[in-house]
C-alpha positions in Angstrom: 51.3 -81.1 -6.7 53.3 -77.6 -5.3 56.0 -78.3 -8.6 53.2 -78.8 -10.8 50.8 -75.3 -9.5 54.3 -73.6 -9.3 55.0 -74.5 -13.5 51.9 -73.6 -14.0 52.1 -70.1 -12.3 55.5 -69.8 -13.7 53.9 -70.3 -17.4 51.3 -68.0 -17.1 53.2 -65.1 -16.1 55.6 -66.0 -19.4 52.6 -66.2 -21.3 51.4 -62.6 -20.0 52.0 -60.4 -22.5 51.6 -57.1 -19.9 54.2 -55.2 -19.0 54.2 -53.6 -15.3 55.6 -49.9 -14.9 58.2 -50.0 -11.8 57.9 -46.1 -11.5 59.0 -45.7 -8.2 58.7 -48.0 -5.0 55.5 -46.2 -3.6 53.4 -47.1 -6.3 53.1 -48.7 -10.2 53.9 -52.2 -8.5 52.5 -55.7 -9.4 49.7 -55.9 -7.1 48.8 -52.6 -7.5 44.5 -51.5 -8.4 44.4 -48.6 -7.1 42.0 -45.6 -8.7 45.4 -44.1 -9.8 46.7 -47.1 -11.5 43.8 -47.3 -13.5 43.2 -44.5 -14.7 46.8 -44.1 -15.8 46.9 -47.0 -17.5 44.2 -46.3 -19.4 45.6 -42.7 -20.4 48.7 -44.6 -21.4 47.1 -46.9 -23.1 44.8 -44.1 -25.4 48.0 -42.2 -26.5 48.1 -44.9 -29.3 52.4 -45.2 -28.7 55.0 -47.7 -28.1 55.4 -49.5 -25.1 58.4 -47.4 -23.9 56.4 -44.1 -24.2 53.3 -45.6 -22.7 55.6 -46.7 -19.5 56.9 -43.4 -19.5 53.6 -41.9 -20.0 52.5 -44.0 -16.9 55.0 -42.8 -15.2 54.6 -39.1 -15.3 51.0 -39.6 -14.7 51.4 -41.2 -11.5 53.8 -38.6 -10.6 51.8 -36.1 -11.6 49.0 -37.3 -9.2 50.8 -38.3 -6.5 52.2 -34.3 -6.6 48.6 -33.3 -7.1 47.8 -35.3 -3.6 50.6 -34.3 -1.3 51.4 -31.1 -2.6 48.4 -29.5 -4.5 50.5 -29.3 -7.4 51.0 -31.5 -11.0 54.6 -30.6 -10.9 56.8 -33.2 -12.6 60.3 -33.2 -11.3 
């Protein structure tokens, strides 16, 4: 029964077609729904790009608001 839920988890991640950004260790994980993770997604998303520039447009938006949070600043570095 554990082999066959295990095949069957296994399967469905294949079958996924989603890509997860792995921005940095604080955040853009796989069990990630924050606020921020939405909302970048979705800006990502409406750029109407590849894959690689929607990660990296991901990316620059979570930095950008993490920045905004600590610092008070958008700065990308």
């Amino acid at each position: 029964m554990t082999k066959r839920f295990l095949m069957i988890l296994v399967l469905g991640l294949l079958w996924c077609g989603n890509v997860y950004a792995w921005c940095s260790p604080e955040f853009g994980g796989l069990f990630d729904w924050s606020k921020e993770h939405k909302q970048c997604g979705d800006y990502a998303r409406s750029l109407n790009v590849d894959q690689f520039r929607q990660t990296d447009a991901y990316c620059q938006c979570r930095i950008r608001l993490d920045n905004l949070e600590r610092y008070g600043v958008e700065n990308i570095d």
